[in-house]
C-alpha positions as CSV (number, residue, x, y, z in Angstrom):
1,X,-87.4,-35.9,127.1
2,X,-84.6,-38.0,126.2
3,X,-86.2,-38.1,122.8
4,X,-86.0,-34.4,122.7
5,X,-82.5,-34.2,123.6
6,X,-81.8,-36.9,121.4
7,X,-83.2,-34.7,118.4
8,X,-81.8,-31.8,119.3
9,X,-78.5,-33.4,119.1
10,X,-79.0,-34.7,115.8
11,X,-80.0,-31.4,114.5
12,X,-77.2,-29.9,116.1
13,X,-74.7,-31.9,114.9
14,X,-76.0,-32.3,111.2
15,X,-75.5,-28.5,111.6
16,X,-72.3,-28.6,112.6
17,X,-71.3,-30.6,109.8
18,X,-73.0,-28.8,107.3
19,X,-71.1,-26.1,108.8
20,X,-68.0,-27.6,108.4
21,X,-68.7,-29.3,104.9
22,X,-69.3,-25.6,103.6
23,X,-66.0,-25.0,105.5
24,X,-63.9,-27.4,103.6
25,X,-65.6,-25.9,100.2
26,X,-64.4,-23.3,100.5
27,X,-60.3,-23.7,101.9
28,X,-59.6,-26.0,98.9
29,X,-55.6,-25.3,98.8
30,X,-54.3,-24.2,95.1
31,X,-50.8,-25.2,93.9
32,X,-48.5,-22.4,92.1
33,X,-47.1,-23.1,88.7
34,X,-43.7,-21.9,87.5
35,X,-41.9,-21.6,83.7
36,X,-38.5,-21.1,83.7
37,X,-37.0,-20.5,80.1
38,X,-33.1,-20.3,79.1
39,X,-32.5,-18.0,76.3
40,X,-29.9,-16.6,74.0
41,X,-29.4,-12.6,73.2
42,X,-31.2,-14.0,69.9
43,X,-33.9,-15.0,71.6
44,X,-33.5,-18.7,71.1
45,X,-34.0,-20.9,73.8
46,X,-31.3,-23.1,75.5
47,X,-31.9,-26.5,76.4
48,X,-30.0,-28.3,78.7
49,X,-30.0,-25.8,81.8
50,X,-30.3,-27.8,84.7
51,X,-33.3,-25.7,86.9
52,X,-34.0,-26.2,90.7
53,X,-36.9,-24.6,92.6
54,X,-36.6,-24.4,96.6
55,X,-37.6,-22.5,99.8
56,X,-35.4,-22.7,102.7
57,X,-33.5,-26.1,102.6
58,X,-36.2,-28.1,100.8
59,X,-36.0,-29.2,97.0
60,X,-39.6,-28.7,95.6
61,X,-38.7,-29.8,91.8
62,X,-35.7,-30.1,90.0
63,X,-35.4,-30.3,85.9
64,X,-33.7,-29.5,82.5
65,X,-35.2,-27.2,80.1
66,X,-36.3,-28.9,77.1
67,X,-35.3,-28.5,73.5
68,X,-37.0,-25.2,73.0
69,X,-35.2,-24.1,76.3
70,X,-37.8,-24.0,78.8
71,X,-38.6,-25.6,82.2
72,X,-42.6,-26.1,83.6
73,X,-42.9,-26.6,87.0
74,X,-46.4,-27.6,88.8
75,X,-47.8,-27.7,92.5
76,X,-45.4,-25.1,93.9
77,X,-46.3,-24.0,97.0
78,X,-46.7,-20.4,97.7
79,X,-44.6,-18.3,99.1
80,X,-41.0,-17.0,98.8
81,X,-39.1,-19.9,96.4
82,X,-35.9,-19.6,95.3
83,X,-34.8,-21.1,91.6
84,X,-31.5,-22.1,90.7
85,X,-30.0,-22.3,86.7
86,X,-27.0,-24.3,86.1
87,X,-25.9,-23.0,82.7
88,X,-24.7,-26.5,80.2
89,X,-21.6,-26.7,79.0
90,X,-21.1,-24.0,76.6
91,X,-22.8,-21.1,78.0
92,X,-22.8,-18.8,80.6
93,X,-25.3,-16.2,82.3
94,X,-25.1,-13.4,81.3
95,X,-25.5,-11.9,85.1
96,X,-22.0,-13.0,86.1
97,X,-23.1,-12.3,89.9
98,X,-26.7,-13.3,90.4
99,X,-27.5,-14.7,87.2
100,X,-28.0,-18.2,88.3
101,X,-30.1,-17.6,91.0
102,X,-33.1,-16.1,91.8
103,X,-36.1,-15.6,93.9
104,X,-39.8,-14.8,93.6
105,X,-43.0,-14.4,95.6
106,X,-45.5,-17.2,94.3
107,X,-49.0,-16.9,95.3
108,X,-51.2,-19.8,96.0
109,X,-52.7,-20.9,92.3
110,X,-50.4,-18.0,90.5
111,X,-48.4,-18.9,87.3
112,X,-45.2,-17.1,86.7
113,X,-42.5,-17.2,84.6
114,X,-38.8,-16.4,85.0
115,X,-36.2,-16.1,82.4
116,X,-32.6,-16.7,82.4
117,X,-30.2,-14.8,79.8
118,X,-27.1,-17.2,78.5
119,X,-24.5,-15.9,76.6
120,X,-22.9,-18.4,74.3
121,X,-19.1,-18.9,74.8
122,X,-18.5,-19.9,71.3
123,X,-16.5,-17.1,69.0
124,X,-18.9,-14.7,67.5
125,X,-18.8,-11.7,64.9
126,X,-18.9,-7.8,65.3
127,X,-19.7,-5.6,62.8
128,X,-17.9,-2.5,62.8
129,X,-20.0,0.4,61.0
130,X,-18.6,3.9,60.3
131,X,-20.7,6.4,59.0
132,X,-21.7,9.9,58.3
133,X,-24.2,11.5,59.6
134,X,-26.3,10.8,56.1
135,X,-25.1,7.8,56.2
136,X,-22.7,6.8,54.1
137,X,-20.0,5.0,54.6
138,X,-17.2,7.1,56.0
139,X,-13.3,6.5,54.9
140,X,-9.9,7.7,55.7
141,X,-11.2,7.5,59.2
142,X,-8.7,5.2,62.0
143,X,-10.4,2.8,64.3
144,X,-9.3,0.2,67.2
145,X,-10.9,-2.6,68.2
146,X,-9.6,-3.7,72.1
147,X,-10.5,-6.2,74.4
148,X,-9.4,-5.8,78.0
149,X,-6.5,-7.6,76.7
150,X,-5.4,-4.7,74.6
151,X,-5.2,-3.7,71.3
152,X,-6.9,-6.4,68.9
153,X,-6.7,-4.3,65.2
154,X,-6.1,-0.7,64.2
155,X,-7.0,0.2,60.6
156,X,-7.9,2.8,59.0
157,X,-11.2,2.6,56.8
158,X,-11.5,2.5,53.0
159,X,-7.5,1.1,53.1
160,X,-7.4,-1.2,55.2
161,X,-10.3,-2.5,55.5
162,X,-13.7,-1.3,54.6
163,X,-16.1,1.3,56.6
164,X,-18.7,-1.1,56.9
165,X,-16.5,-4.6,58.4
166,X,-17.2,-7.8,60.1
167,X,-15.0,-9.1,62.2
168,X,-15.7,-13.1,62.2
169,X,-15.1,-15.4,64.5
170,X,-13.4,-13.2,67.4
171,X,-13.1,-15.1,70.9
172,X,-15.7,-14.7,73.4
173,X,-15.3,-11.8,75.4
174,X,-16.4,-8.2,75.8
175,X,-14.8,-5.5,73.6
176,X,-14.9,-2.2,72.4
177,X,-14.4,-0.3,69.3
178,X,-11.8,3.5,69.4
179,X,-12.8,5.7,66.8
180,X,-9.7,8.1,66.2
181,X,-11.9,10.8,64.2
182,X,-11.2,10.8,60.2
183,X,-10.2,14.2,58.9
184,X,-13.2,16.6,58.2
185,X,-15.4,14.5,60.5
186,X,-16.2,15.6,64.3
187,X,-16.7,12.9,67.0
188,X,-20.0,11.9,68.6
189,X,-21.4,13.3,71.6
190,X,-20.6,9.4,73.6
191,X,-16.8,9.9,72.8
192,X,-14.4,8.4,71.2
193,X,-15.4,4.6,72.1
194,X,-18.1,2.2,72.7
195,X,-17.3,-0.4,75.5
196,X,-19.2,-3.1,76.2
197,X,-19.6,-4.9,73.4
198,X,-20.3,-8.4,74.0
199,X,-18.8,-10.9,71.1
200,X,-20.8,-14.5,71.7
201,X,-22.0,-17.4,69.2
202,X,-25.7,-16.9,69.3
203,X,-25.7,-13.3,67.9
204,X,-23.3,-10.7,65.5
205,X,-22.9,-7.5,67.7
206,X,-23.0,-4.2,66.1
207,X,-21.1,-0.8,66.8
208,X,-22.4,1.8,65.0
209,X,-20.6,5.0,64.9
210,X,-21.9,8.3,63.3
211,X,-19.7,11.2,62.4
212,X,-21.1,14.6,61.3
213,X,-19.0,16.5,59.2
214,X,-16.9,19.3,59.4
215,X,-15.6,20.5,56.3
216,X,-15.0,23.7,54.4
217,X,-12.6,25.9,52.1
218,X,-9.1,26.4,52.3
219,X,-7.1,28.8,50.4
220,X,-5.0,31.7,49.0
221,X,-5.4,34.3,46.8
222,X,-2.8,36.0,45.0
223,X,-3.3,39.4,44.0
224,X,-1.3,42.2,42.1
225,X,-0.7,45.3,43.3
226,X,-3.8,47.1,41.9
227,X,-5.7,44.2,43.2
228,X,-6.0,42.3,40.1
229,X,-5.8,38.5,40.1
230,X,-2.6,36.8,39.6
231,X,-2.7,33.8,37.2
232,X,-0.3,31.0,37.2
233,X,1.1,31.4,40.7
234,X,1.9,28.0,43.0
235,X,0.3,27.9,46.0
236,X,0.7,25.2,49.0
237,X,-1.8,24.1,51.5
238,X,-0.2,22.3,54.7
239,X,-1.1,21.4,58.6
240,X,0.8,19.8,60.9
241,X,1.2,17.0,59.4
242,X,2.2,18.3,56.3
243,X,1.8,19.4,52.6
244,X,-1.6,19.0,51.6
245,X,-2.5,20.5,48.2
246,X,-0.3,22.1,45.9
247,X,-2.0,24.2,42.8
248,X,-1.9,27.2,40.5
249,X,-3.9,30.0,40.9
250,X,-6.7,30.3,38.1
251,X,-7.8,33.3,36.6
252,X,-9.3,34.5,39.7
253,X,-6.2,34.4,41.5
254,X,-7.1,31.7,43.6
255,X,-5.7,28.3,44.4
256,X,-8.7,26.9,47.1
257,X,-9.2,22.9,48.2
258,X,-12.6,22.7,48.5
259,X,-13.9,19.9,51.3
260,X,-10.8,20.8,53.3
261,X,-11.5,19.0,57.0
262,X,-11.8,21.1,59.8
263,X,-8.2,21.7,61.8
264,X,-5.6,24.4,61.7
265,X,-3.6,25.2,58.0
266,X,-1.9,27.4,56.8
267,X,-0.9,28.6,53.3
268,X,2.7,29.9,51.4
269,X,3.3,31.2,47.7
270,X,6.1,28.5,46.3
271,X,6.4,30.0,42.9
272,X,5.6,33.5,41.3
273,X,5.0,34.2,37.5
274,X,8.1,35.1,36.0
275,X,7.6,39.0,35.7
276,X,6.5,39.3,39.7
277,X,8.9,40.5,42.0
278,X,10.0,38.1,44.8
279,X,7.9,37.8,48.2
280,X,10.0,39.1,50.6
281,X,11.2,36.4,53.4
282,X,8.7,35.4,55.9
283,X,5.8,37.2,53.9
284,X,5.1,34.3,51.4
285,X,3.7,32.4,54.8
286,X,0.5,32.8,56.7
287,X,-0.5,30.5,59.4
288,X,-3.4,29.9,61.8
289,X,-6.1,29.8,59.5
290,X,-8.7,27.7,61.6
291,X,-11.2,26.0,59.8
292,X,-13.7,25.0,62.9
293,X,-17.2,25.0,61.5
294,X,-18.4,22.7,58.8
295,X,-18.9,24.6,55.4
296,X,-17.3,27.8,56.5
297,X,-14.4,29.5,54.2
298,X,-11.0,30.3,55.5
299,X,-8.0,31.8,53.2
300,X,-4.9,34.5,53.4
301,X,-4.2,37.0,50.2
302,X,-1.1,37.5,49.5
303,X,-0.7,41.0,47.2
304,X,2.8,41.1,45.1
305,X,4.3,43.5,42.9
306,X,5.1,43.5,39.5
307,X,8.7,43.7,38.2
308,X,7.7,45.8,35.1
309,X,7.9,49.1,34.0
310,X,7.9,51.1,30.4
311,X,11.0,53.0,30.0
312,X,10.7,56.6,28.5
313,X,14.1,56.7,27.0
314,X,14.9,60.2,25.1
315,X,18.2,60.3,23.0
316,X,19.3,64.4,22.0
317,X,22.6,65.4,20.8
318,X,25.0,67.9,22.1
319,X,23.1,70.7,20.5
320,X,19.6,69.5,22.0
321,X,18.2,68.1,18.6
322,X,16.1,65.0,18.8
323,X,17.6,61.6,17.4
324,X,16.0,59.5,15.6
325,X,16.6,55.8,15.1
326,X,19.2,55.9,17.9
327,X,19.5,52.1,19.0
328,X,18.2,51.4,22.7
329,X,19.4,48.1,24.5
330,X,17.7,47.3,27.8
331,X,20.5,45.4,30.1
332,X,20.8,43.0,33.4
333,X,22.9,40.9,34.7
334,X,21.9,38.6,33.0
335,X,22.5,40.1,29.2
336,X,20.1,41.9,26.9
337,X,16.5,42.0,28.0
338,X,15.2,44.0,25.1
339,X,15.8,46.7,22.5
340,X,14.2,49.5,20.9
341,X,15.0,52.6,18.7
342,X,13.8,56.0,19.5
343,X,10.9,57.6,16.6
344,X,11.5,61.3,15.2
345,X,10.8,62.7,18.4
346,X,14.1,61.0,20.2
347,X,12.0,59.0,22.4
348,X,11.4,55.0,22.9
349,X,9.2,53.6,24.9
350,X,10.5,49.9,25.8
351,X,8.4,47.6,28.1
352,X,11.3,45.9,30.4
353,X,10.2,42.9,32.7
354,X,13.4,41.0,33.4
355,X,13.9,37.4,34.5
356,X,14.8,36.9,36.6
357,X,13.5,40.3,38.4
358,X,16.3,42.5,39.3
359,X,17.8,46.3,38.2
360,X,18.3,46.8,34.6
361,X,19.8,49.8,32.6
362,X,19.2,51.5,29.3
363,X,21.9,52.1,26.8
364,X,21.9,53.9,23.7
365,X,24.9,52.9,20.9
366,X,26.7,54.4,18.2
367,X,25.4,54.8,15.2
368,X,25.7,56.4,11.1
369,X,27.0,60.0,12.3
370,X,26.4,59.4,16.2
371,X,29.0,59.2,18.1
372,X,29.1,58.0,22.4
373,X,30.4,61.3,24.4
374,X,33.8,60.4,25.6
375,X,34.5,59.4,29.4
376,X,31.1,60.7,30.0
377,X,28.7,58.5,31.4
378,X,25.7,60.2,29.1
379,X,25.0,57.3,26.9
380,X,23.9,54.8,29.5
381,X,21.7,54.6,33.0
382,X,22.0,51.4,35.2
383,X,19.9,50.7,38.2
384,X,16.5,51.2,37.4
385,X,14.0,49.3,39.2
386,X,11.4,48.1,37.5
387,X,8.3,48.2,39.6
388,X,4.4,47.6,38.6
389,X,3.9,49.3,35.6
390,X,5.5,52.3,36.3
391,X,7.0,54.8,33.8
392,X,11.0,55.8,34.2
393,X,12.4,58.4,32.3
394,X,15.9,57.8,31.1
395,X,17.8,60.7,29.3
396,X,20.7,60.1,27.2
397,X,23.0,61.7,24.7
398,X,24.9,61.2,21.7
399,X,27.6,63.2,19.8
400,X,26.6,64.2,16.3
401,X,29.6,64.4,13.8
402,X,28.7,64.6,10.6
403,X,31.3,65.2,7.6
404,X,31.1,65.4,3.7
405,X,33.8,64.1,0.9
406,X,33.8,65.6,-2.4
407,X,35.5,64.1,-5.1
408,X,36.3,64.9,-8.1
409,X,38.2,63.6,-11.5
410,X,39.6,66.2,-13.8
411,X,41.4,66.0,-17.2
412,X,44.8,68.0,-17.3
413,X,42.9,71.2,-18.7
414,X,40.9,71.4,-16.1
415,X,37.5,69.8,-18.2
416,X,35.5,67.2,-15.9
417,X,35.3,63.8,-16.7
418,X,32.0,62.3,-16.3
419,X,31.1,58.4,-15.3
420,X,34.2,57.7,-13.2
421,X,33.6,55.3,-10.4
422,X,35.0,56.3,-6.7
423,X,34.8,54.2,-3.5
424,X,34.7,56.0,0.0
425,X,36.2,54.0,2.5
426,X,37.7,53.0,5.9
427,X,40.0,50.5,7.5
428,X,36.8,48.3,7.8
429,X,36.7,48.3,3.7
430,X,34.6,50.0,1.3
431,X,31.8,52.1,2.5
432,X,30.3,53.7,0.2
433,X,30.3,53.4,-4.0
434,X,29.3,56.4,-6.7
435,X,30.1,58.0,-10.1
436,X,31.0,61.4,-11.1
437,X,28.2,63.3,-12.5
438,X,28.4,65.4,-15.6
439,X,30.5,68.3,-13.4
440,X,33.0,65.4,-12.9
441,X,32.1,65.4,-9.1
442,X,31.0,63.0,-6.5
443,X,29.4,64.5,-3.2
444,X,28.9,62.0,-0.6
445,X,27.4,63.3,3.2
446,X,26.3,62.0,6.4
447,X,29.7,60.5,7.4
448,X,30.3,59.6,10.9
449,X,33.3,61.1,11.9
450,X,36.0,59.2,11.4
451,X,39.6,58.3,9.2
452,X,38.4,57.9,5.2
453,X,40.0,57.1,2.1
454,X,38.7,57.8,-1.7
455,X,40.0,55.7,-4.7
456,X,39.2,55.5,-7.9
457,X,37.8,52.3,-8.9
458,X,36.7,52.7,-12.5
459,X,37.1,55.3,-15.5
460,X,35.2,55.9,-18.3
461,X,35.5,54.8,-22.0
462,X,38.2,57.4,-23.2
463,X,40.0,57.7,-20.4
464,X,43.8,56.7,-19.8
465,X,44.5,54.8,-17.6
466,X,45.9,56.7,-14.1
467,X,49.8,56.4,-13.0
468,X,50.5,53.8,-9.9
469,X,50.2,55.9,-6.4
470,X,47.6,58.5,-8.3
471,X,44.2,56.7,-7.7
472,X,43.5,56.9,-3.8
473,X,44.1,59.2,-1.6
474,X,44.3,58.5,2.3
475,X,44.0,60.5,5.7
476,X,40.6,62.6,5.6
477,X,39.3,62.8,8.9
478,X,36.8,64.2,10.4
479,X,36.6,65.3,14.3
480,X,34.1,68.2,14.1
481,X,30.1,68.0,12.8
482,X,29.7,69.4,9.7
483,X,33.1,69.5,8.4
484,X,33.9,69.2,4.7
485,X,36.6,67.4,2.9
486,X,38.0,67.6,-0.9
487,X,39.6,64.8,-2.9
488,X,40.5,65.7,-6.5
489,X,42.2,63.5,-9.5
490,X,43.6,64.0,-12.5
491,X,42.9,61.8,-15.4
492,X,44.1,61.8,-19.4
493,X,41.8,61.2,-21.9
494,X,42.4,59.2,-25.5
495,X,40.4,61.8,-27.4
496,X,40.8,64.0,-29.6
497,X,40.0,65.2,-33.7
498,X,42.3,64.7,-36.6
499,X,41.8,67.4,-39.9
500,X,43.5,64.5,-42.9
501,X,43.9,66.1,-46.0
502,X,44.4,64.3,-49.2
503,X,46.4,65.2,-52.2
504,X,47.7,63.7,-55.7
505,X,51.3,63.6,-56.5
506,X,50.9,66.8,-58.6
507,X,49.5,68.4,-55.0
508,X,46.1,68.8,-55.9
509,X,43.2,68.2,-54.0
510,X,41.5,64.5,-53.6
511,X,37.9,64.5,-53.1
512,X,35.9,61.4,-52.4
513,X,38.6,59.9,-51.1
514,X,37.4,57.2,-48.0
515,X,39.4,57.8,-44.9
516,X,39.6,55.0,-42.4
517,X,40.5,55.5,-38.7
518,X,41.7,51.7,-37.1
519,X,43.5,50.2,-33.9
520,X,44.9,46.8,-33.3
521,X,41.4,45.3,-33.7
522,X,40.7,46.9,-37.0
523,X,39.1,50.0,-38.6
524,X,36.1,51.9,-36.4
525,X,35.6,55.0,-38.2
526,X,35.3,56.4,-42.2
527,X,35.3,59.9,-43.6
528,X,35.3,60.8,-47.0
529,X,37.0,63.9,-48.2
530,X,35.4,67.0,-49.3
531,X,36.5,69.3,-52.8
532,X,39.2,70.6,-51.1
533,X,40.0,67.2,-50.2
534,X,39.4,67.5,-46.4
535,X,38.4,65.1,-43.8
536,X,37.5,65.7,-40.1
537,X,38.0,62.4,-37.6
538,X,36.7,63.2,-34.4
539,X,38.2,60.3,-32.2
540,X,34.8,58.6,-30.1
541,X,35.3,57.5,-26.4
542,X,37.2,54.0,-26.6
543,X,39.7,52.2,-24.8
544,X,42.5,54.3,-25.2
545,X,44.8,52.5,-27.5
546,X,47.6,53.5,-30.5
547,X,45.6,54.6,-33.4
548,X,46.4,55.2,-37.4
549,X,44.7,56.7,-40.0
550,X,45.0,55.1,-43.8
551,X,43.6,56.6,-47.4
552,X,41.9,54.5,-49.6
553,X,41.7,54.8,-53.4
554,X,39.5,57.6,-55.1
555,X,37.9,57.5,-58.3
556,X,40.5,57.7,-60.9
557,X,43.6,57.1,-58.1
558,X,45.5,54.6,-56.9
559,X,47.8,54.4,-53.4
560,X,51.1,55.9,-53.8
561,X,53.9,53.3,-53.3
562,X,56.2,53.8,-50.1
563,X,55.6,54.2,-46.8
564,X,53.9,57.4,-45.1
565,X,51.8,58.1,-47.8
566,X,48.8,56.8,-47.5
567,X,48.5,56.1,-43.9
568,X,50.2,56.9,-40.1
569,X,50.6,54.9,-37.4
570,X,51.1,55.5,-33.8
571,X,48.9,57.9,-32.7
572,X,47.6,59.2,-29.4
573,X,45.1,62.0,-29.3
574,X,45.0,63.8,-25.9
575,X,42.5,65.3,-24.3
576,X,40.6,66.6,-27.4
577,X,43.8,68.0,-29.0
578,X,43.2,68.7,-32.7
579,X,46.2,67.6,-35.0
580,X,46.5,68.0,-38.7
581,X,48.1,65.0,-41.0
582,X,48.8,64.5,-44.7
583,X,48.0,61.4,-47.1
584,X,48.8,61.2,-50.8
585,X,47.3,59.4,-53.7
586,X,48.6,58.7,-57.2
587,X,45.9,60.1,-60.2
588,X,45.7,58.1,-62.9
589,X,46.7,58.8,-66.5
């Protein structure tokens, strides 16, 4: 029995610890393992961070992470465990408030891994990028960099400094970048900043900024009248800040700045072509053209008028008849602005566009036998306005007074004397030159009325000369049209014919006998007697000068001795008197 027992109690007890051995098998405890790493924004590790792992007030491991900044920790218990970084010297978390501590649940046998970020508290760079929404670098546009300090830079891109910048080497510290928008650019939906921009050693922070555009057309158009484009005219663009564009309008008529940013503008006319009439004050302006969506077109039209008109100037005399060639001047203040003369009809049609624009008159002047009305204000019209091509009709009127001077040179008997020269004249000087036709007359018309004087300036070959006082004759006027004046001289004339008869000493009759007419320069003119022993001297036009008349010898004669026989002296034919005269001649034996 005792054997029994005894085996029984073996068995049980080798059960037991078979039990109990399976027991232990399978309760075999299982250490946790833990990696701790220390790493930059760049994702380099940190070594050097001093790393503690805890629960409650025990230390379980303490360590520094190694060159490629990370910590290994082994046979951790589980459970809650706390872990504490110390950053080295020369970095900081970047969890200012729990960034150096932290806690986990560790599972019996679990590996885990926790990471610490470090910022390094060296200076660093940021990169400042501006840009369209394409984009492309974006200039002209302002920007502030700040730190909670205040204002670090303001610039302005693409002068100061470039639209894509780094800033090197700035201080550790958090910053932000302002972006005051460029013109023609709208801001992002975030604002006008980005905060938060964190400037350390290990990395070059970026601020990116996008604009979209906003541009457009800005403009004015300048029109005439009639709505056609005015060419030439300047044209300023301005905002509140000031003048923007100034430009002349092109054959269109428009001055426009194209890629105009979006805002408020407004547009005035500075200068006009010389022949447009002045803008009146306040209408050269318009304002409040908003240009508020990008690509849209904005502009005021400004419509002017011309300062030009045609003139339809008719000239008529005081009995209604049209005159011709009348000379127009156009006047202004300024002087003559044009001249004209009317056709056959009376009428000129001057274009006037003065400069500058302002009233002008028409004026019509004296001329050959036109005469201005008297204190009458017929012969001129001020204050016409010239306005945009209009037509003005001007009526004006001159006095016609026409006269005529007849002259005329006669010998004593009442014969004409042809080819004398007579000038017409005034107290100006000679006006007019002729010669007396074959009726000894000179006719001269068309003369303005007026004071006139006739003189006789030349006679003919054969013609005396006239007595002092007797070659002019003064005081012909003429007040009335169509009036008629006489002016009538008397002149001698050195001609005349001589009947010479030649006879011998016994009275007879010489024929053949040569018969010589001479003057102080010599002998002019032979006859030779006849049978009855005549000869006939007709005296030719000469200068009038003494004349004689001599015999030469006939055939079978000789001159008589003594004087008054064979020639006479002295003589002066008049008028084409015929006188008779005597020669003798001695007859040979």
């Amino acid at each position: 029995m005792s054997n029994r027992i005894r085996r029984v109690t073996m068995l049980t007890l080798l059960a037991l610890l078979g039990a109990c051995q399976g027991l232990l098998v399978e309760k075999e405890y299982q250490y946790g393992q833990l990696e701790v790493r220390a790493e930059l924004r760049s994702g380099a590790g940190v070594p050097g961070m001093l790393v503690r792992v805890y629960s409650g007030t025990r230390i379980h491991a303490t360590a520094l992470t190694s060159a490629d900044g990370t910590a290994r920790f082994s046979f951790l218990p589980e459970g809650i465990l706390g872990v504490e970084a110390i950053a080295p010297t020369g970095f900081r978390h970047q969890d200012p408030v729990r960034g150096f501590v932290r806690s986990l649940r560790l599972q019996e046998g679990a590996r885990d891994t926790l990471r610490f970020p470090l910022f390094q508290t060296s200076p660093g760079d940021l990169r400042v990028e501006v840009r369209d929404s394409a984009g492309s670098a974006l200039d002209s546009v302002r920007v502030e960099l700040y730190s909670p300090a205040g204002l670090v830079r303001r610039y302005t891109t693409g002068v100061e400094l470039p639209a894509l910048h780094t800033f090197s080497a700035l201080p550790f510290g958090e910053y932000g970048v302002r972006v005051i928008a460029g013109r023609g650019y709208r801001l992002p939906p975030s604002g006008y900043s980005k905060d938060g921009l964190q400037v350390d050693g290990s990395v070059t922070e970026l601020a990116a900024l996008r604009l979209a555009p906003c541009r457009g057309r800005v403009g004015g158009t300048v029109e005439w009248w009639n709505g056609q484009p005015v060419t030439g005219a300047t044209v300023v663009l301005y905002d509140g800040e000031g003048e923007r564009l100034r430009g002349i309008t092109g054959v269109d008529g428009r001055m426009e700045a194209k890629g105009a940013a979006c805002g408020d503008y407004g547009v005035f006319v500075a200068a006009l072509p010389r022949d447009a009439v002045p803008i009146p004050p306040g209408e050269e302006v318009r304002d409040g053209l908003r240009l508020l969506q990008h690509d849209l077109t904005v502009g005021a039209t400004f419509r002017i008028n011309r300062c030009a008109s045609v003139l339809r100037v008719t000239v008529r005399d005081q009995f209604g008849g049209a005159v011709a060639g009348a000379p127009i001047e156009l006047y202004s203040a300024q002087g003559i602005v044009g001249r004209d003369s009317t056709d056959a009809r009376g009428v000129a049609a001057p274009r006037v566009s003065p400069t500058p624009c302002q009233p002008v008159g028409a004026r019509v002047a004296p001329f050959r036998y036109y005469l201005t009305e008297p204190a009458t204000d017929t012969t001129y019209v001020d204050g016409l306005v010239p306005r945009n091509e209009t037509t003005l009709p001007v009526s004006l009127r001159l006095r016609r007074c026409r006269g005529q001077i007849t002259s005329s040179v006669r010998r004593r008997d009442g014969r004409p004397v042809s080819g004398a020269t007579l000038v017409i004249y005034t107290g100006r000087g000679e006006l007019r030159r002729g010669t007396t036709g074959s009726d000894g007359t000179l006719v001269v018309d068309d003369l303005l009325c007026g004071d006139y004087g006739v003189a006789v300036a030349a006679l003919p070959d054969g013609t005396l000369p006239m007595a002092a006082g007797t070659t002019w004759r003064d005081g012909l006027r003429f007040t009335a049209d169509g009036r008629a004046l006489q002016a009538d001289f008397t002149a001698d004339q050195c001609l005349g014919s001589y009947r010479v008869t030649v006879r011998d000493q016994l009275g007879a009759p010489v024929a053949a006998a040569p018969v010589e007419l001479y003057d102080g320069t010599g002998g002019f003119l032979t006859r030779v007697t006849d049978a009855s022993g005549l000869a006939v001297i007709d005296v030719p036009p000469r200068p009038c000068r003494a004349l004689g008349i001599r015999v030469a010898p006939a055939p079978g004669t000789t001159i008589e001795p003594g004087p008054g026989t064979h020639y006479v002296d002295g003589l002066e034919p008049r008028n084409d008197a015929v006188a008779s005269l005597s020669l003798r001649l001695r007859r040979l034996p």
